[in-house]
C-alpha positions in Angstrom: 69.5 76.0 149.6 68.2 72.6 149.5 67.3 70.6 152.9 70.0 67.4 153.2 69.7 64.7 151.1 68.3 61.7 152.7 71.0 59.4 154.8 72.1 56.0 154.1 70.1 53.7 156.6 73.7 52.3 156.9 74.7 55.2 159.5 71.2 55.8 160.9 70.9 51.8 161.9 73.7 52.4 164.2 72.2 53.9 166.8 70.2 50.6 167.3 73.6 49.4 168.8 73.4 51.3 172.2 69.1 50.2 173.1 70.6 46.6 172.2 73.4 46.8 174.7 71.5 48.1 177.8 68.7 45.5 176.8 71.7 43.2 177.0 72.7 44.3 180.4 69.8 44.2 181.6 69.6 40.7 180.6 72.4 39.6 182.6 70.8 41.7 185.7 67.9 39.9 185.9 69.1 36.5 185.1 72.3 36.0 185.7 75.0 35.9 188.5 74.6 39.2 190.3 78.3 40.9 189.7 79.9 42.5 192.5 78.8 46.2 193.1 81.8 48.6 192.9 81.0 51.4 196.0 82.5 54.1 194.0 83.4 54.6 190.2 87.2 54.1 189.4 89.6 56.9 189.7 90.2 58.4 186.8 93.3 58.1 184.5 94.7 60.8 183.1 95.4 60.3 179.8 97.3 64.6 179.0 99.8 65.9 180.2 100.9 62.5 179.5 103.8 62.2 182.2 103.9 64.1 184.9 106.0 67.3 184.8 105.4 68.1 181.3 105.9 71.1 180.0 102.6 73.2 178.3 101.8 76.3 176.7 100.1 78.8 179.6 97.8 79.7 176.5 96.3 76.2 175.6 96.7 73.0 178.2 94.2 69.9 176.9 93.2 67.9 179.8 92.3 64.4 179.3 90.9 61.3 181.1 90.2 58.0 180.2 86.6 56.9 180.0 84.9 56.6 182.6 85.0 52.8 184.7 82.1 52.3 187.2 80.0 49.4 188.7 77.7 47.2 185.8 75.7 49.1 184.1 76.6 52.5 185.8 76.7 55.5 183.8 78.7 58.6 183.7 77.3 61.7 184.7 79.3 64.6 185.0 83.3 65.6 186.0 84.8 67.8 187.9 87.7 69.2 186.7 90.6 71.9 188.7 94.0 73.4 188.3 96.2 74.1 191.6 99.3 76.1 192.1 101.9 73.7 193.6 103.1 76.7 195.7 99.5 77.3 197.8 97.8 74.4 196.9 95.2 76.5 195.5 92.8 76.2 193.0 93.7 78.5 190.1 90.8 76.8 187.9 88.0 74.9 187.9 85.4 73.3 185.9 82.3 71.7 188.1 80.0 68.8 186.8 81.1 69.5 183.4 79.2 67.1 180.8 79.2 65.9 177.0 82.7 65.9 175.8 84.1 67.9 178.7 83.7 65.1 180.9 86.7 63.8 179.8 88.3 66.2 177.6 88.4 69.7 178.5 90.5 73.2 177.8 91.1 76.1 180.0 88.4 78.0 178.2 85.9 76.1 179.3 86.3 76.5 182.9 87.0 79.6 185.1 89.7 81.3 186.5 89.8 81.7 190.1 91.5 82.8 193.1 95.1 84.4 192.3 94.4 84.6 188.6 90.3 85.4 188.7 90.0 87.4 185.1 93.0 86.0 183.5 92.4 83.9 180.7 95.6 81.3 181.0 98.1 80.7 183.4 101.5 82.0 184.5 104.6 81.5 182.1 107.2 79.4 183.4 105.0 77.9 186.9 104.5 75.0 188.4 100.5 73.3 188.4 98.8 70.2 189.2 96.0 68.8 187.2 92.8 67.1 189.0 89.5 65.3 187.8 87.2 63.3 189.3 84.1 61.7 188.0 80.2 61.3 188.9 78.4 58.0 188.6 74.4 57.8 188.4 74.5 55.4 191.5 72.0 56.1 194.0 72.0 58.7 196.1 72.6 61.1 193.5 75.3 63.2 193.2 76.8 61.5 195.8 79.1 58.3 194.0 82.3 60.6 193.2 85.1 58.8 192.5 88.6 59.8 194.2 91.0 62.9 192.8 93.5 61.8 189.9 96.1 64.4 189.8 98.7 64.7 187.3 101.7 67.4 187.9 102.7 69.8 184.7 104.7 73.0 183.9 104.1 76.0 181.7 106.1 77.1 179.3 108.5 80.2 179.8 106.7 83.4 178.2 106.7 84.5 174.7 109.7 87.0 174.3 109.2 89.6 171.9 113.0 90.5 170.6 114.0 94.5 170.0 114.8 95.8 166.4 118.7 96.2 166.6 120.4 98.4 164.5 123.8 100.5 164.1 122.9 102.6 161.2 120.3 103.3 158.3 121.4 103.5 154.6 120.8 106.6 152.7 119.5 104.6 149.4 117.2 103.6 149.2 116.2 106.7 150.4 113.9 106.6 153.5 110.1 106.8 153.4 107.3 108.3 156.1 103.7 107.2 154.8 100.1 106.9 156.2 98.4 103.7 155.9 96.9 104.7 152.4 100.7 104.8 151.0 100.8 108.8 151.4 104.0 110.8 152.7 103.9 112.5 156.4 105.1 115.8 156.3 105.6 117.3 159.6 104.2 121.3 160.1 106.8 124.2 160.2 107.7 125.5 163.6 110.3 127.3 165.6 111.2 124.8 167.0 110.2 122.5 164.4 108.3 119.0 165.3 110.9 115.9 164.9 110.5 112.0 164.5 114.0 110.9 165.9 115.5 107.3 165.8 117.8 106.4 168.1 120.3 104.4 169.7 120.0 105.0 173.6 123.7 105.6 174.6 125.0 105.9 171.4 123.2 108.6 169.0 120.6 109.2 166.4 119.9 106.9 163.6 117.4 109.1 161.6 115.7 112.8 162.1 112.6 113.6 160.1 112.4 117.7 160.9 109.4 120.1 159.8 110.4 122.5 157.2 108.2 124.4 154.9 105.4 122.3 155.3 105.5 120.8 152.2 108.8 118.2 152.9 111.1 117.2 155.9 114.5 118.0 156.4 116.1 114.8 156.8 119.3 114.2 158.6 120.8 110.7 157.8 124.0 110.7 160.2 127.2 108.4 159.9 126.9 104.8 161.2 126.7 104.6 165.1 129.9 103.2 166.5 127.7 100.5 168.4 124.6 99.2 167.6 121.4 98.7 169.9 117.9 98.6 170.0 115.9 101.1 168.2 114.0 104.0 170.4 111.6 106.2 168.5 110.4 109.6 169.7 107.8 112.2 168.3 108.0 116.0 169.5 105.2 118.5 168.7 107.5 122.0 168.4 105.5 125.5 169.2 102.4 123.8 168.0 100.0 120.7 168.7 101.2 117.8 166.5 98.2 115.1 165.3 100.3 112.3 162.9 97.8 109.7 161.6 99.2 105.8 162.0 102.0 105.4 159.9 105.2 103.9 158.5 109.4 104.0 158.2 110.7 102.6 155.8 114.3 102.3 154.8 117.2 99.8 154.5 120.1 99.5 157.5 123.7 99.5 157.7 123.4 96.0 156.8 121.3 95.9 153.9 118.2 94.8 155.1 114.9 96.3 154.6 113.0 97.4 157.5 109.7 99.1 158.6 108.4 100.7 161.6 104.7 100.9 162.4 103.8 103.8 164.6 100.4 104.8 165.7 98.6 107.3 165.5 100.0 110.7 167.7 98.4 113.8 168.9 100.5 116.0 170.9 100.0 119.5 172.6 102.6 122.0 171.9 106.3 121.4 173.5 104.5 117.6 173.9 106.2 114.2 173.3 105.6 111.2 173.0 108.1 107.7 173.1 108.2 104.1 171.7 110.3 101.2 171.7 110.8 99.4 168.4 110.3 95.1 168.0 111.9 93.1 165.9 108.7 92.9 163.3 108.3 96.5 163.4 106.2 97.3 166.1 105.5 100.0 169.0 105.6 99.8 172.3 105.4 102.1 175.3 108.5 103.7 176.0 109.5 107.3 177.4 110.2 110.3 175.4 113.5 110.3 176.1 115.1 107.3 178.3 117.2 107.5 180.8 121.0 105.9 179.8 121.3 102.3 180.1 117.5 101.7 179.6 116.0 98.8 178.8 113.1 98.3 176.1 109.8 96.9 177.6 108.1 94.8 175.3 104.6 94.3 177.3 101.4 96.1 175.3 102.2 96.8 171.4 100.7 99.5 170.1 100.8 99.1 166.8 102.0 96.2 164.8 103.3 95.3 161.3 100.7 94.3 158.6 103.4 91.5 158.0 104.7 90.1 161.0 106.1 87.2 159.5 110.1 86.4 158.9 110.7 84.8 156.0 113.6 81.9 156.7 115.4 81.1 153.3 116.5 83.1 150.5 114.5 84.2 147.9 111.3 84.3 149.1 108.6 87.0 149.7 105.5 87.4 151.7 102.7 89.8 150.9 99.2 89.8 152.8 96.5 88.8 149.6 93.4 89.1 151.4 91.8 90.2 155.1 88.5 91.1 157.2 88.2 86.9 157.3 87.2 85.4 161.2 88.7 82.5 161.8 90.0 81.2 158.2 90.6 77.7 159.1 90.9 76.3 155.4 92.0 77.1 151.2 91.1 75.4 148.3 92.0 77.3 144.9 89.5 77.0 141.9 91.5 74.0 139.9 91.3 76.5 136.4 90.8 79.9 137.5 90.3 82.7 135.0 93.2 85.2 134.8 90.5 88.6 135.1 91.1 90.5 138.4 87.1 89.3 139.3 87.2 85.6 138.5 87.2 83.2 141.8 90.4 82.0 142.4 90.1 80.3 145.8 87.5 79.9 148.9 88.0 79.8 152.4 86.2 77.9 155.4 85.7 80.4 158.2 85.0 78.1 161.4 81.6 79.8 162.2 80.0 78.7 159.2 80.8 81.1 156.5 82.8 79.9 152.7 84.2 83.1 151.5 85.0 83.5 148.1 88.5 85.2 146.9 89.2 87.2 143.7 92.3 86.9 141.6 92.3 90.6 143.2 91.9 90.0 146.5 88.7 90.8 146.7 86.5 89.0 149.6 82.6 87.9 149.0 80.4 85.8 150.7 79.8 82.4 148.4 77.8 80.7 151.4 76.4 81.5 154.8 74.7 80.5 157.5 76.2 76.8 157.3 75.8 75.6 161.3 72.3 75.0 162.6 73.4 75.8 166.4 75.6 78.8 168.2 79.1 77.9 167.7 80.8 80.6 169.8 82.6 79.5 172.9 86.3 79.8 174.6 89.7 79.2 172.9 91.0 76.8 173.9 88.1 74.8 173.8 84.0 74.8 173.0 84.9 77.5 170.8 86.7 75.6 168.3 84.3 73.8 165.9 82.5 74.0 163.3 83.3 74.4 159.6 86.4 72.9 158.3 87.2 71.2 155.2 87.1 72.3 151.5 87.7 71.2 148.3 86.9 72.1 144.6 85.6 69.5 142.0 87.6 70.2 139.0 85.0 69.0 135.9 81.4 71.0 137.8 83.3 73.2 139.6 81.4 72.5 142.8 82.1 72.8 146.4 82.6 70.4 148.8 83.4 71.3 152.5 82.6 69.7 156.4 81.3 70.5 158.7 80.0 69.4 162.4 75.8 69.9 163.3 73.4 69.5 166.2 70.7 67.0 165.9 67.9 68.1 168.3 67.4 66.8 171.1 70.7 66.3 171.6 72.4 69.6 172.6 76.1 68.5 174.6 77.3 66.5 171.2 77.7 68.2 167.5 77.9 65.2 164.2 79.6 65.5 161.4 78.2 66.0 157.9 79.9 66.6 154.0 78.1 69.3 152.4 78.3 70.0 148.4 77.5 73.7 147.1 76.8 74.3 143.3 76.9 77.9 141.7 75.3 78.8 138.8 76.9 82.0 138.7 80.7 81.0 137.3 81.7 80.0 141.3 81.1 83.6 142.8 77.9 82.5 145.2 76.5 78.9 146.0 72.7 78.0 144.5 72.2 74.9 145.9 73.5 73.0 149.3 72.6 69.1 149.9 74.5 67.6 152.4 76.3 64.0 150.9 77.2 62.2 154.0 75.4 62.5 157.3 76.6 60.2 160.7 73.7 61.2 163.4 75.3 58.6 165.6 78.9 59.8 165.9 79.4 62.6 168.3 82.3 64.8 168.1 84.1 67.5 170.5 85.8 70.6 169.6 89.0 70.2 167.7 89.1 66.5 167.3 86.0 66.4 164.4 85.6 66.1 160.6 88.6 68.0 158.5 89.9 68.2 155.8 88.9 67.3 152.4 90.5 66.6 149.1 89.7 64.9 145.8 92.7 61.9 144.8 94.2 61.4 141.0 91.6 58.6 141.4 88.6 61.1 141.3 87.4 60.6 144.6 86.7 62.2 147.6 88.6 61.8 150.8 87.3 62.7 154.3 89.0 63.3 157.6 87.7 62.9 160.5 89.5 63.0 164.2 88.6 60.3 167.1 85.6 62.6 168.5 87.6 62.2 171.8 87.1 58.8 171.7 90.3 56.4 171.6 88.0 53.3 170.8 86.2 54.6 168.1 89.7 54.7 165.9 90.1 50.8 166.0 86.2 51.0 165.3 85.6 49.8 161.7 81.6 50.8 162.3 82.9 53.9 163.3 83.5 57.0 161.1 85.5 58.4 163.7 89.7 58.0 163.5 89.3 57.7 160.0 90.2 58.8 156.3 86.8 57.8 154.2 87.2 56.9 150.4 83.6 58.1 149.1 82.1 59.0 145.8 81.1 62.2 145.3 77.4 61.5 145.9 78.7 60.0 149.3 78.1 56.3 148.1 80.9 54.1 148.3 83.4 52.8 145.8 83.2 49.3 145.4 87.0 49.2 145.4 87.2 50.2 149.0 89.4 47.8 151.0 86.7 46.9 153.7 83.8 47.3 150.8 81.2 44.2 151.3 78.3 44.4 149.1 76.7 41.8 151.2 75.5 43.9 154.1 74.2 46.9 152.1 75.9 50.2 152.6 77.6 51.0 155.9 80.2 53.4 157.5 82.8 49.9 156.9 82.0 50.4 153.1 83.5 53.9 153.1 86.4 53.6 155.3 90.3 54.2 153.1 92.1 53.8 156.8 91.8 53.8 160.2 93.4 53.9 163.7 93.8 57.9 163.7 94.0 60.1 166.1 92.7 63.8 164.6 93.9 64.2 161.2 93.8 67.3 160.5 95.7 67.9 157.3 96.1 65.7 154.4 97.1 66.3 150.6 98.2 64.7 147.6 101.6 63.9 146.3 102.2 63.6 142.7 105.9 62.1 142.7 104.9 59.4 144.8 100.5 59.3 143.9 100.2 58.3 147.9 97.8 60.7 150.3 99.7 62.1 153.6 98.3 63.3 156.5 99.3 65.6 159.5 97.8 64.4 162.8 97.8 65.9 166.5 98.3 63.5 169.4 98.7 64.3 172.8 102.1 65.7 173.4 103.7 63.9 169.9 102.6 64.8 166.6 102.9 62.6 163.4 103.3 63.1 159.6 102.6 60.0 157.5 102.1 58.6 154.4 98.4 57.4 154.1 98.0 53.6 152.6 94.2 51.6 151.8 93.2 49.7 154.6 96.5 50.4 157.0 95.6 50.9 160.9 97.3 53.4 161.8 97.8 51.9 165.6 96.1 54.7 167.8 95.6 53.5 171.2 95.5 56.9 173.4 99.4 57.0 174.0 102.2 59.1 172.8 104.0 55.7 171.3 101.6 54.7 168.8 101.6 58.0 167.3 104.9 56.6 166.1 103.4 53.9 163.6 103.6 54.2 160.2 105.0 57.7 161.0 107.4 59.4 158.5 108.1 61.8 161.1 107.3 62.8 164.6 107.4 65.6 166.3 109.2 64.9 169.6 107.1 67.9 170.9 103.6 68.7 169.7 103.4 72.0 167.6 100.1 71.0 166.3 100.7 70.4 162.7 97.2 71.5 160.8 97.9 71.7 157.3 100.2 70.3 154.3 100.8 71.1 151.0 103.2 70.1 148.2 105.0 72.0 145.7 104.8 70.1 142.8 104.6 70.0 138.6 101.1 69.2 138.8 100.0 71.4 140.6 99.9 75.2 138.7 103.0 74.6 137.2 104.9 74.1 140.7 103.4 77.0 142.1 106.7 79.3 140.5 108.7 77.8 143.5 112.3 76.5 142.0 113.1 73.3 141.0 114.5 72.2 144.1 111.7 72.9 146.1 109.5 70.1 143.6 107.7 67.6 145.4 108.5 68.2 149.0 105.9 69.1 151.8 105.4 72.4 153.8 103.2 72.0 157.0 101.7 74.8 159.0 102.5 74.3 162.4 99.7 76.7 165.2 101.3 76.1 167.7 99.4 76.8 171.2 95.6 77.9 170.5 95.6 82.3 171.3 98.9 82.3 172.1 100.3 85.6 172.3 103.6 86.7 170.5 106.5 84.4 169.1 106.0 80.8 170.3 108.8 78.5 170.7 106.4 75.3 169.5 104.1 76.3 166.3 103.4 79.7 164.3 105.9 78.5 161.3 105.4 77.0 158.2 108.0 74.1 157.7 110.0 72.2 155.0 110.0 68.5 154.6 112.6 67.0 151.8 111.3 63.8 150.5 113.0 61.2 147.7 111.2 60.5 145.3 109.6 57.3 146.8 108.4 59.3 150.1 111.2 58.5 152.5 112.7 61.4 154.4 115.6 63.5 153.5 115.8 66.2 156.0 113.5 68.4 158.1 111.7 70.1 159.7 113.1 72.8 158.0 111.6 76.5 158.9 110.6 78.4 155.9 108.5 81.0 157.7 107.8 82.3 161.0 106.3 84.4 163.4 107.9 87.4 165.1 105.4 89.8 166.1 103.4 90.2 169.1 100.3 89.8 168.4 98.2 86.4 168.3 98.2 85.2 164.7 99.2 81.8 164.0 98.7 79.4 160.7 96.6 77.1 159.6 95.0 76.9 156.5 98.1 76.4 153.6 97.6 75.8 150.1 100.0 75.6 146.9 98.7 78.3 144.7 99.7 79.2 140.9 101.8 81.6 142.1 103.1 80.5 145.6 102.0 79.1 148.7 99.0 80.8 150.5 98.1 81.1 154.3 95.9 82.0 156.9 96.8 83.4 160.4 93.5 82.0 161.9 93.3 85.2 164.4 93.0 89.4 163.9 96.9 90.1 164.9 96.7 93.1 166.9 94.0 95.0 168.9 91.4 92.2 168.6 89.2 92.1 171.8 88.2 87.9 171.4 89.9 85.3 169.2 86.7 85.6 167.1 87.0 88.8 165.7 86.7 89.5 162.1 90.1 90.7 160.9 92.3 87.8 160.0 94.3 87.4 156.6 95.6 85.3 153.8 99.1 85.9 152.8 101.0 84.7 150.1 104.5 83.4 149.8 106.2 84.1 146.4 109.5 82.9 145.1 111.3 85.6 143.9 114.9 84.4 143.5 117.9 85.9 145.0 119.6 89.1 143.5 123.5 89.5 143.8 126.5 91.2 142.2 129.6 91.9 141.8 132.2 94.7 140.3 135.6 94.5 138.8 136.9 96.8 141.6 135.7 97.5 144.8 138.5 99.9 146.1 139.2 102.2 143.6 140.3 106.5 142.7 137.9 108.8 142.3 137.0 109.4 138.5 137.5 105.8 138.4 134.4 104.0 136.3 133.1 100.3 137.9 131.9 98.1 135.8 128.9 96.2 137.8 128.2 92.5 137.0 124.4 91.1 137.8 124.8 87.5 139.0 121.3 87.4 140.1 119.5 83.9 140.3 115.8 85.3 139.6 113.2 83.8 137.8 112.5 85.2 134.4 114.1 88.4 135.2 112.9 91.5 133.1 114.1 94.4 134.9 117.1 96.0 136.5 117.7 99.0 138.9 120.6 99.7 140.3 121.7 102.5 142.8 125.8 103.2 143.2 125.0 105.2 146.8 126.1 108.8 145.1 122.7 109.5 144.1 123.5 107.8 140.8 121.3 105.5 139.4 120.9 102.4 136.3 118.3 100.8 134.7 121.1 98.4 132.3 121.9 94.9 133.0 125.7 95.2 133.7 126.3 99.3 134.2 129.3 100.9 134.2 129.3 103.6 136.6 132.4 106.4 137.5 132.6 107.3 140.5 133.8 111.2 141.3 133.7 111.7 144.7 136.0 109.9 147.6 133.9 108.1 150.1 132.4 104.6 150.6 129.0 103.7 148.9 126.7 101.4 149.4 125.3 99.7 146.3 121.5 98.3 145.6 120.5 95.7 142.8 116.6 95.3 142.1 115.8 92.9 140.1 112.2 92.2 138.5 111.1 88.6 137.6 107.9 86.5 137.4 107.9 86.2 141.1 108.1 89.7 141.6 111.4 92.4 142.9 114.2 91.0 144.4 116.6 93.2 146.0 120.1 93.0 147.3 122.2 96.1 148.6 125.8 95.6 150.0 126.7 97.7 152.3 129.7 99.8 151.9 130.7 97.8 148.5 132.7 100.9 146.7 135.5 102.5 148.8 136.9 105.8 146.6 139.9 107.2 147.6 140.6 110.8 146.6 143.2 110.5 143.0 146.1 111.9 145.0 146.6 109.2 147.6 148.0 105.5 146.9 145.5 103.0 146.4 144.5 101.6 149.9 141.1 100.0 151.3 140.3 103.2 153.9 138.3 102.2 157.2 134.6 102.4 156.0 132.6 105.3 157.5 129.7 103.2 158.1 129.6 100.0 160.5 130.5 96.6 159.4 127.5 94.5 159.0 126.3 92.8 161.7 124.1 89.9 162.5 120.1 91.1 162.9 116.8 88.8 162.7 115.6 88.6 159.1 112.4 90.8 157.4 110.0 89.3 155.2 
């Protein structure tokens, strides 16, 4: 790698500023009127929570203050920083003499835990807490000018509830499936008695029974729809001998027609052993007992196991499927602009916070393209010194180089981190980087975790446009000679365009030059849409988010209050669900990314939601719709298009339109991760792949009767048909015609194959047959009426 290239004197002559200003104070010390000595610095104002009795995730509460206000010339030394239960009065957490950033914005994570909750690593769900800091002035004695206790009231939020998989009754087609991890079937030993796998309905009777048999397949009993439904119970019995079942799946479709899995883990049983789990809504195990008690009540508290996929999808059509893992802490995408069509050729990078790019295969595969990209020890807590680092990333489309931001440490200074713009080039088709020089460099511009340099994208202009958040600094946004609060406009050598709004060729090159607009909070996410050429960002502010349309030299207004996040806004989010990322759907971009038609030109934002935060959340971990005309005004939304059900601790963040769909990242390993940092997180894909549907020209009919099936599908390029009648009858033509022979009622599946992949659709109990020698009636179906049940991807 190459050492940085040299920094404009621009952003180095800065720092000349703050030896200027004490000389300056000094000045007035000496010669003028001596000002009135303050005996103790002011109390702090607390800045978030933003009102008192607001309510916060127990995961992820940001504390803020004001700066610091003390006596002429008196600096700011340290805070302290605690969290008391209203009840006791009790300090529940505490951070002492914190300095750098955390003096006046700090997270749970980088404080301790004490008294009632000592080892807990956030606060109780649904409790009542008060907030107070006080600072530490450098007035003489030391360590003695403390200013009074603000304090600032708040409320957590109720806890996460994981919701039980409900069902009355599982479908005999398609038939069900028990396979390992590696897609193998479990076949369960002989024995007298043989081992089982029973689902159930506590109360109400058995869904499905997997039985040993000859060793070679189950015996499977599939009986009747249960007359009520509830949620599901699993147990495992070993028979006459020990049982050891490796982690595994169930797959089938339920009364309703929905497809469904069930993750189990791995089971090792003695003989006449058994073993109990209770089933969630995404599929996955928890404790239960082997066989419960009537009346019992799931208890959703420690999973083990999870879906790979715990992600519902929202609206019809689409499909998620997990591209890529083994990634720590993905927090950005940016797909090659041309990439090859072979199964080895890069088709997009990732930013992992620590300092890592990672490059993706149009198979999936996952190779390091950079490393090593931080010159200090990023790892800390989440929420808070933990999260910074690597961010942004973009692809140049003509060299095919990579740019991508980053904070750094600038010995001696050790409690601040600066941001820098980095460009990679490969000489190896894009598959490892060659050479690194680093295109814009601000020594003088300290940021703190969260609220640094972001993201990065290249405009229909050809240049390149930089994030950056305030560095926890409210005055630095209004700040025209600061970087910080900003969206930069810079050439691709990090000079800047001449065209700028605030561009003065007068002064030589400073931070001014390269400024596109200002007054922002922490701009996390921005992209570029085609229908309207403008540049929108997604911004976090303290308890009210914003999404807006970015324009040249606009202030965007922020003043460190809730209300200015509403200027220039095209939407705000009443309540913050920390918006990240956004990306459009759009001609321009592969094609539309196969999404339909409708979907052309409007946004989709991933929303994180508290930082660690186990389980569903009921702010964040979604991906959502926003309808624009064609000028950029607002239709409708937010509109959910994804969202998390597991209960685990992924979220999203990074979201890019791909050619074939929009791609993800869930930040965190899901399940059975020991630390938010470790290795094991994903990028998923969501793929449109239409709706399927049908019809018949009877639906109540004599057995021997033929029905003549009607594909009204609404897939994209479809190529394939498979349809099963529910007799064990099956069709690979377009419209089949199919006699049915036997009285009963049937349940019928369409699959349907298009460029977006299968879509299927079954209809429970579709065909009633009534035996040839009775009159022609609709009998009462054998198998329960559908009934409403949270979607599955």
């Amino acid at each position: 790698m190459t050492p940085h290239a040299p920094v404009p004197r621009a952003f180095r002559r800065s720092s000349l500023r703050f030896p200027l200003l004490a000389l300056g104070l000094a000045l007035v010390g000496s010669f003028g009127p001596a000002a009135p000595m303050q005996a103790i610095p002011a109390t702090p104002v607390i800045t978030e929570p933003a009102f008192d009795n607001q309510r916060i995730s127990a995961f992820d509460v940001h504390m803020v203050a004001a700066p610091f206000v003390g006596a002429p010339g008196e600096s700011h030394v340290c805070s302290d920083w605690e969290i008391q239960d209203t009840l006791t009065s009790q300090a529940v957490w505490t951070a002492s003499c914190v300095t750098g950033t955390l003096k006046v914005h700090i997270h749970l994570g980088d404080g301790q835990f004490a008294g009632a909750l000592a080892g807990h690593h956030e606060l109780n769900a649904g409790a009542a807490y008060k907030l107070r800091v006080r600072f530490l002035g450098d007035a003489d004695p030391p360590g003695t000018d403390w200013s009074d206790w603000a304090a600032r009231l708040f409320m957590t939020s109720p806890a996460s509830v994981v919701q039980p998989l409900v069902l009355s009754d599982v479908s005999v087609i398609p038939t069900p499936r028990w396979q390992d991890e590696l897609g193998g079937d479990v076949v369960l030993p002989a024995g007298d008695p043989a081992p089982t796998l029973v689902l159930e309905i506590v109360d109400a009777g058995v869904l499905l029974e997997l039985a040993g048999s000859d060793g070679a397949t189950n015996r499977v009993e599939n009986p009747p729809a249960l007359a009520a439904h509830g949620p599901v119970h699993v147990s495992c019995t070993a028979g006459s001998a020990s049982l050891s079942l490796p982690a595994s799946r169930v797959t089938f479709t339920d009364g309703s027609g929905q497809d469904r899995e069930l993750d189990l883990p791995s089971i090792t049983l003695a003989p006449g052993g058994a073993i109990g789990f209770w089933i969630g809504v995404s599929g996955g195990a928890f404790p239960g007992n082997a066989v419960e008690a009537p009346g019992a009540a799931p208890v959703f508290a420690t999973p083990v196991s999870a879906s790979p996929i715990p992600w519902a999808v929202l609206q019809p059509g689409y499909k998620i499927d997990r591209f890529a893992t083994n990634f720590q802490l993905p927090v950005n995408v940016a797909f090659v602009p041309n990439p090859g069509t072979g199964p080895d050729d890069p088709f997009f990078y990732v930013t992992e916070l620590y300092g890592t790019i990672q490059m993706v295969t149009r198979s999936g595969h996952v190779s390091e393209y950079a490393t090593g990209l931080l010159n200090f020890n990023p790892t800390g807590n989440f929420p808070g010194s933990g999260e910074m680092g690597l961010t942004g990333i973009v692809v140049e489309p003509l060299s095919g180089d990579v740019f991508a931001s980053a904070v750094e440490e600038i010995p001696p200074e050790v409690n601040n981190h600066f941001p820098r713009v980095m460009r990679f080039h490969s000489t190896d088709g894009g598959r490892t980087a060659a050479s690194q020089t680093t295109i814009l460099d601000f020594p003088t511009e300290p940021m703190g975790p969260s609220h640094q340099i972001s993201n990065l994208s290249i405009g229909p202009d050809g240049k390149l446009y930089v994030h950056l958040g305030d560095g926890l600094s409210t005055a630095t946004a209004q700040d025209l000679t600061s970087a910080r609060g900003k969206i930069l406009r810079v050439n691709f050598d990090g000079s800047a365009p001449s065209d700028n709004s605030f561009y003065d060729a007068s002064d030589g090159l400073t931070v001014t030059d390269l400024v596109y607009a200002y007054g922002f909070r922490n701009p996390f996410g921005g992209a570029w849409r085609e229908a309207d050429g403008a540049h929108w960002e997604v911004e976090n502010g303290p308890s009210q988010d914003r999404l807006a349309k970015v324009v040249a030299g606009r202030n965007y207004r922020w003043d460190g209050s809730d209300a200015s996040m509403h200027n220039f806004a095209t939407y705000v989010w009443p309540v913050s669900p920390a918006p990240v990322n956004i990306a459009f759907t759009q001609p321009g971009t592969f094609g539309g990314s196969h999404f339909p038609a409708e979907k052309m030109d409007q946004a989709f934002v991933s929303e994180s939601g508290p930082t660690y935060g186990n389980g569903p959340q009921p702010l964040g971990k979604r991906i959502s719709e926003f309808v624009f005309d064609a000028g950029g005004a607002l239709v409708s939304g937010p509109l959910p298009l994804i969202e998390y059900f597991g209960a685990g601790r992924a979220t999203v963040t990074a979201l890019a339109a791909g050619p074939d769909g929009l791609y993800f990242a869930d930040l965190y390993k899901d399940f059975g991760a020991a630390t938010p940092i470790d290795r094991g997180a994903n990028v998923f894909r969501i793929r449109y792949t239409g709706v399927a549907d049908f019809s018949a020209d009877g639906t109540a009919v004599v057995a021997g009767s033929s029905v003549a099936f009607q594909d009204l599908s609404q897939v994209p390029s479809p190529a394939a048909w498979h349809w099963e009648f529910g007799d064990g009858a099956a069709s690979d033509e377009h419209n089949p015609v199919h006699a049915y022979l036997v009285a009963g009622t049937y349940d019928v599946r369409l699959t349907v194959t298009g460029e977006g992949g299968e879509a299927p659709r079954q209809k429970a109990a579709f065909i009633m047959v009534q035996p040839a020698s009775r009159a022609l009636e609709r009998p009462q179906s054998s198998r329960s009426a559908p009934h409403p049940v949270p979607p599955r991807p």
